[in-house]
C-alpha positions, 0 to 999 in steps of 0.5 A, a space after each residue: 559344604 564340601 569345598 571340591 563341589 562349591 569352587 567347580 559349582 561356582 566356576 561354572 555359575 561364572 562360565 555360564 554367566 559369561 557364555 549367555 551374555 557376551 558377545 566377546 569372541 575373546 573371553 567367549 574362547 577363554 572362558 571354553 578353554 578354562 573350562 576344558 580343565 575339568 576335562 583333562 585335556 589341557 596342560 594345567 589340568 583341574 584336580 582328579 576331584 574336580 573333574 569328576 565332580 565336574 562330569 557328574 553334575 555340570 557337565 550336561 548344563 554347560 552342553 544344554 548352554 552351548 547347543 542353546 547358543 548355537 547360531 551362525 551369528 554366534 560362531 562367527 565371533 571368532 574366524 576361521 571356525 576356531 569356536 565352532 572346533 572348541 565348541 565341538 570339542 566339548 561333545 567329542 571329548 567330555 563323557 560319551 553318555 551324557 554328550 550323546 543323549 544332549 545330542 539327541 535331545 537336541 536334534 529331536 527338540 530343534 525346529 525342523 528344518 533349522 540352521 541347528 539342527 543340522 549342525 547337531 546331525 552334522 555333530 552326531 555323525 562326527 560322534 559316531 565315526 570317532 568311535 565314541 558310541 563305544 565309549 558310550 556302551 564302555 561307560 555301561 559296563 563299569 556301572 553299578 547296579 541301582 536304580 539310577 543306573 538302570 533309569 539311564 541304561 534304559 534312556 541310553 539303550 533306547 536311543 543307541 537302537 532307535 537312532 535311525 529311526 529318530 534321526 529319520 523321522 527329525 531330518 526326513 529328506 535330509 537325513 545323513 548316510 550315517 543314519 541310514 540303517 544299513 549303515 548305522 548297524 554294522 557301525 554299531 556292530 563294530 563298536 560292540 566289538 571294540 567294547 567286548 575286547 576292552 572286556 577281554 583285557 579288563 578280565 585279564 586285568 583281573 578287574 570285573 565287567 559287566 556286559 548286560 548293557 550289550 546283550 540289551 543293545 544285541 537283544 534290541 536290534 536283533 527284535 528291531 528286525 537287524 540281525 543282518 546287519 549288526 549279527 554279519 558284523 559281529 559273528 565272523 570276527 567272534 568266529 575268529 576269536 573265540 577258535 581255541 580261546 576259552 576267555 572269548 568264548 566265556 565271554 561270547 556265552 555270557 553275553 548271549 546269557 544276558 540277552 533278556 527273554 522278549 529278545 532271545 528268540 531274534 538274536 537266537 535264530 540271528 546267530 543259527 542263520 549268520 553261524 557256517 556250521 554248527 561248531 561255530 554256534 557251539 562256540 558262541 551259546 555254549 551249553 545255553 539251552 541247558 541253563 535257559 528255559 527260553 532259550 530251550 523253547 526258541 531252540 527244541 519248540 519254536 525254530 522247530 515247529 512253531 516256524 518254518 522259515 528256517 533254511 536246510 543249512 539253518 537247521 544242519 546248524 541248529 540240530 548239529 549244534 544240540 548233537 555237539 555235546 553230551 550234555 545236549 544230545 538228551 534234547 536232540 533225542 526228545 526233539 527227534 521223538 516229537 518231530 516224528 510225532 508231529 511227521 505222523 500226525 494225521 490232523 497235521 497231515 491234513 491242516 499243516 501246509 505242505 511247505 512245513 511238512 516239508 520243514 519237519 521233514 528235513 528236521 527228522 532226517 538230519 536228526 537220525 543222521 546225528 543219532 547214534 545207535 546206542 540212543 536211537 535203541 533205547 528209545 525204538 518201540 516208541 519211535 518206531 510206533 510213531 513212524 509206522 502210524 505216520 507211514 500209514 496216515 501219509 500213505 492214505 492221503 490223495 496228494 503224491 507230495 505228501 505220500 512222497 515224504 511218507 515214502 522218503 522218510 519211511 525208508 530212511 528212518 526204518 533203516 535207523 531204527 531197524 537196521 537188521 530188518 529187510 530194507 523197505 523201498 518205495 517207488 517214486 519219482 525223484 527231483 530236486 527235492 527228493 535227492 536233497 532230502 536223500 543227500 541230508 541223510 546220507 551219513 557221513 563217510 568213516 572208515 568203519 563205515 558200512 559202505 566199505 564192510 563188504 558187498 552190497 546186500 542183495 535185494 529182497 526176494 520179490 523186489 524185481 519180479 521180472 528179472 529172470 524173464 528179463 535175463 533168461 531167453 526161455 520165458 521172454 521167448 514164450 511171452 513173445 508167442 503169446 503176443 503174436 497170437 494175441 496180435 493175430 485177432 486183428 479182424 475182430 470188430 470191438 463191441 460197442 461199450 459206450 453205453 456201459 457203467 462201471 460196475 461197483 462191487 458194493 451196493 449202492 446205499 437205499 436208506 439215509 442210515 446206511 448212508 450215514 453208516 457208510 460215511 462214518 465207518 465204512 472202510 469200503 471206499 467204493 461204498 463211501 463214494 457211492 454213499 455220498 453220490 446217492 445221499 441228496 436224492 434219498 434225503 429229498 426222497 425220505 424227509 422224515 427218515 432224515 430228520 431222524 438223523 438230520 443233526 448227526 448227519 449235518 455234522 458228519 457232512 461238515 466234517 467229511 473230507 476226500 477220501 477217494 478221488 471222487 469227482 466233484 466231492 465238494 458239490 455232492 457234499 455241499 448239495 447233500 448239506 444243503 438238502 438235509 438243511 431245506 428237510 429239517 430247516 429250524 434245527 439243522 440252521 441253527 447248528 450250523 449258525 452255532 457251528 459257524 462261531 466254535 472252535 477248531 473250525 478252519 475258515 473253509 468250513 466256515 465259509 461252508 456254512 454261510 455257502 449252505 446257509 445262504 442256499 438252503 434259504 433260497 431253496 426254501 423261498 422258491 414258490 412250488 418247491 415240494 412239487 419239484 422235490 417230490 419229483 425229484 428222484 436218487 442221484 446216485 449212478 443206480 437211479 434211472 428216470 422213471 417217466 417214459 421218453 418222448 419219441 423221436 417223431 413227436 420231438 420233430 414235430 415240435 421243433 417243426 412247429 416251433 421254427 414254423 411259427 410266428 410270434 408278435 410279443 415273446 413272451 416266456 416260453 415255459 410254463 408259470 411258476 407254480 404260487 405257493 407260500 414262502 417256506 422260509 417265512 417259518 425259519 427265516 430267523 433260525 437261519 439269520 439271528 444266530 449269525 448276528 449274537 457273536 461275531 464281536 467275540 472273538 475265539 482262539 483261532 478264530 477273530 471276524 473283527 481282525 485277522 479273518 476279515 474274508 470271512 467277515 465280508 462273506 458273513 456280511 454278503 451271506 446276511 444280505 442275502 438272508 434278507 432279500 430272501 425274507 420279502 415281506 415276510 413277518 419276520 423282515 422288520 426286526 431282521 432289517 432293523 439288527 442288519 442295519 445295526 451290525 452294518 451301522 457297527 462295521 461301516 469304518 472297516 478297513 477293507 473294500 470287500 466287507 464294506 462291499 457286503 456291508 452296502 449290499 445288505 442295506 439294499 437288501 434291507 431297504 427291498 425287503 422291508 415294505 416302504 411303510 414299515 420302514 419309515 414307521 419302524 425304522 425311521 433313525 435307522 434309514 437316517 444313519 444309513 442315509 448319511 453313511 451313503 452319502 459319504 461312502 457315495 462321495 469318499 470311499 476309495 473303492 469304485 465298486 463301493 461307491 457304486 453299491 452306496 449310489 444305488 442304495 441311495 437310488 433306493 431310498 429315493 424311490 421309496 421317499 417318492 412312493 410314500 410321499 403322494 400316499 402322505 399328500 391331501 
């Protein structure tokens, strides 16, 4: 046995003996202070062997014995708190690592609350305003690379990051302001800083460092959401020591190099928002989205497009730093081409939101302000397409924001792109926004700038119309004359117009195919409009001419959007739906159910259907409704009433007699509904089973069980409806026995507004299934839903739930009381 290890091995056997044993506060200090040796803080120091085979294998025993010795009792052997300092030396001047994951260990490991914990939180804090965690994050960066080391990396760094937390969760109440996040994080920022600098003066040493420890400390709290607070620390002095200083700025790429890919999206757009400017963010990262695939994605793709969260300075910083060097600027001009492909895409135009719109906007500008002229020419049949067809898509949307920045963008980017071409101008209404995005591509003042070239250029011919009848004396005059003639037919009486229509220079659509046509090809929004006013009449009018076409047709009304100010689009489109469903009730239900779970819908149109869905159904169950229909006529602004009017005298009469006469018992007024068989019988389960097969499964963009739970809760309302509609109907067991199990499934959902669906589906269930079949068909059924009610009736936190579950037991009972004297001898 090596005699180095066997002479420490047994004086620390002895000292471990004596720390566990005695109660001497004399030979409790004597045996601490013989023990220091092998720390090298005393004047009779142990052999350089000793004491690193000390700190290697005994050092964490004898501090697992110490904090296992802690008590009041125990530190009051000696006065004046002499072996509560020399016990703390221990912690405060032995190896950092190992002092600071027992101190961990231990406060997580105490009872809570205790005499030791505190004491150990109380240590910790001293451990950390002593600078020690550098030390701990210095010891790191001499390791070499094996498996051990990278097991202890992993305890350490996990501890290093996720201290407020622990400590938060452990001390509660009485957690120390150390601890706090706000103050933990630029305290650990510092230390970063004091590593980094014996990093620098280790390489200037000549000996070799590794900082991959710290890039994982960076990474880790930067994904902790503490960019703020350890980035505002270290950015503003590594701005300072990397200006002109080449060591520092190696150093500062390295360590961001390092930073392991889950977390280079958060310390990456830590370092955009904490950098002043895009030289600062040159300094720091270097050429790193040339060597760093993530990196190039977090920078071209994900702060560009997939986000929108960044400010006007963040993205000056972002595209200046990829415009800062030769090596960078081909990303800059590949972003530039997919920020206008993107800018010009009419689906994004519709679905984006206008805040990103704006976004990508911005991003365009400033990258056509760091372009030059060489890069933007060889690239400019491309760009160009992309921006005129942009142009035309924003151009035709109904939303003025959105023309705007078709106009602002448009004027800017053709300046660019073509700037020996005539300047193209727009007429808007400036604000706030307008001037920022103007000022972001204005470029900046040089000396050969062409705003000191010559005079300004003069305007298009065209461009102001009235400004020689404005300068000059002879039109202006003339047009003054022709004002006062005009002025002089005052005693004219103006011809009554209140009755008039708007004249239409297309021709209303006569056929359900021309309406069809009309929505899907025609360029004439006259037409399109009046297309979509007169469809629901002329499907009502032509049952069979729209079941010819009733799929096509439903798919193309699903998909319409607003091409022209129609008033009341949604309305005529939804009553349109709803029509071409009731025609051809069994295909055109069961596209929509199918359409309701495919992919590339958005939750809109998915609730237009459970809307159509639900409607349809109610139409179809109304009693006398092929009397109504026939009856009922074009919609369109064509179509006159074709029973004669009542006259004016008759009309008196009947409201003379009807305020003349007395009535005992007020009955109804109008006439009896007509009785017939419920249409809906026949298709009940093409509109409802289809709705219950998926909506476990979720797609792409699209979860009922996750994020997307309104539109769960309208499902759930949409099937309660169906199956009121299904009163004693063929099909209302087995309808009401799957409602019952898709309610049973979701009964624990989280939100009030599907659990609110969910009760008012077993209302409909229990008054739609008759009494006897219910208890006959669904006897374990009504048992789960019983005891569900009850608890929801009891417990559930939202008042309306509680009063659906009341109501639906109200039910139950009353359905128990009827079957039970039929049961009775």
């Amino acid at each position: 046995m090596d005699p180095v290890a066997s002479t420490v091995r047994l004086a620390v056997q002895e000292a471990l003996h004596i720390l566990s044993s005695s109660e001497d506060g004399g030979h409790i200090i004597s045996t601490l202070r013989s023990l220091r040796r092998y720390l090298g803080e005393t004047e009779t120091q142990a052999p350089a062997e000793e004491q690193e085979e000390f700190s290697r294998t005994h050092f964490s025993t004898i501090l697992r014995c110490l904090v296992g010795k802690l008590s009041p009792d125990w530190l009051d052997l000696l006065p004046d708190g002499q072996l509560e300092e020399l016990w703390a030396s221990f912690f405060l001047e032995g190896p950092a690592d190992q002092a600071f994951l027992v101190l961990m260990e231990s406060i997580e490991g105490a009872a809570s609350p205790s005499f030791r914990l505190m004491k150990m939180a109380q240590l910790l804090a001293r451990f950390l305003s002593a600078g020690r965690m550098a030390a701990v994050m210095e010891g790191q960066c001499g390791q070499q690379a094996g498996l051990a080391s990278r097991l202890l990396q992993e305890t350490l760094l996990t501890r290093v990051v996720g201290l407020p937390d622990r400590l938060g969760n452990r001390l509660q109440q009485e957690t120390l302001a150390a601890f706090f996040p706000q103050n933990y994080f630029p305290l650990l920022g510092e230390e970063v800083l004091r590593v980094l600098q014996a990093v620098v003066d280790s390489l200037r040493g000549g000996l070799d460092c590794s900082i991959s420890f710290l890039s994982q400390v960076l990474g880790k709290a930067c994904v902790h959401g503490r960019q703020k607070e350890i980035l505002g620390v270290l950015v503003p002095r590594l701005t300072v020591l990397t200006q002109g200083n080449c060591l520092w700025q190696r150093v500062c790429w390295r360590l961001v190099e390092r930073v392991p890919d889950q977390a280079m999206e958060a310390v990456l757009k830590g370092l955009v928002e904490a950098s002043p400017g895009p030289e600062v963010l040159s300094r720091l990262l270097g050429n790193l989205v040339t060597k760093s695939k993530k990196a190039q994605f977090v920078m071209t793709r994900k702060l560009l497009f997939l986000q929108y969260s960044c400010s006007t300075p963040m993205l000056q910083s972002l595209l200046g730093y990829l415009a800062m060097d030769s090596q960078r600027r081909p990303l800059l001009v590949q972003a530039l081409k997919e920020l206008l492909e993107t800018w010009g895409s009419s689906s994004a135009i519709r679905h984006a939101p206008l805040e990103q719109q704006r976004y990508v906007s911005k991003a365009l500008l400033i990258c056509l302000v760091h372009l030059g002229e060489a890069e933007l020419q060889a690239s400019r049949d491309e760009l160009l397409t992309s921006l005129m067809e942009g142009v035309k898509s924003r151009l035709d949307s109904s939303l003025p924001p959105v023309r705007r920045l078709g106009m602002i963008v448009a004027e800017v980017a053709s300046a660019r792109l073509h700037p020996e071409g005539p300047p193209l101008k727009f007429q808007y209404e400036e604000d706030d926004l307008t001037r920022e995005m103007l000022a972001l591509a204005a470029p900046r003042p040089a000396a050969d700038s062409p705003l000191e070239a010559g005079p300004p250029v003069a305007p298009v011919g065209g461009e102001f119309p009235d400004q020689e009848t404005v300068d000059g004396g002879g039109p202006q005059a003339g047009r003054e004359g022709s004002d006062s003639e005009l002025d002089s037919d005052d005693e004219l009486v103006p011809y009554d117009m209140s009755g008039d229509g708007e004249q239409r220079s297309s021709k209303t659509p006569a056929y359900v195919r021309d309406c069809l046509e009309a929505l899907t090809a025609s360029e004439d929004w006259e037409r399109w409009e009046a297309a979509l006013q007169a469809l629901e009449g002329l499907i009502l009018k032509s049952p069979a001419a729209t079941r010819e076409v009733s799929l096509e047709l439903a798919k193309v009304l699903l998909h319409l959007e607003e091409k022209t100010a129609v008033a009341g689009f949604e309305g005529l489109r939804q009553r349109a739906l709803v029509a071409v469903t009731v025609t051809d009730a069994a295909r055109v239900a069961e596209y929509l159910a199918a359409q309701f779970y495919a992919l590339n819908y958005s939750l809109r149109q998915r609730m237009d259907i459970l809307d159509v869905l639900a409607l349809a159904a109610q139409e179809l169950s109304r009693p006398g409704r092929l009397g109504r229909a026939a009856q009922r006529g074009p919609t369109g602004p064509s179509s006159q009433p074709s029973g004669a009017t009542v006259p004016a005298w008759q009309a008196v009469v009947e409201e003379r007699v009807r305020r003349k006469t007395r009535r005992f018992c007020k009955g109804s007024m109008g006439r009896a509904a007509a009785a017939g068989p419920n249409e809906f019988n026949v298709v009940a389960g093409y509109f409802f089973f289809p709705l219950l097969q998926r909506f476990d499964r979720p797609v792409v963009t699209f979860d009922l069980l996750g994020d997307d739970q309104l539109v769960l809760g309208r499902l759930a309302h949409t099937l309660g409806a169906l199956m009121y509609l299904a009163v004693n109907t063929a099909v209302a067991v087995p309808m009401g026995k799957a409602l019952l199990e898709f309610v049973w499934a979701l009964r624990f959902h989280g939100d009030a507004y599907v659990r609110q669906g969910l009760l008012s589906a077993v209302s409909s269930v229990l008054l739609s299934v008759p009494a006897e079949r219910l208890l006959a068909d669904l006897p374990d059924e009504l048992l789960e839903a019983r005891s569900w009610l009850a608890d929801v009736a009891e417990q559930d936190a939202d008042e309306d739930c509680r009063l659906l579950a009341v109501k639906a037991l109200l039910l139950l009972e009353k359905l128990r009381d009827r079957l039970l004297p039929l049961s009775s001898p």
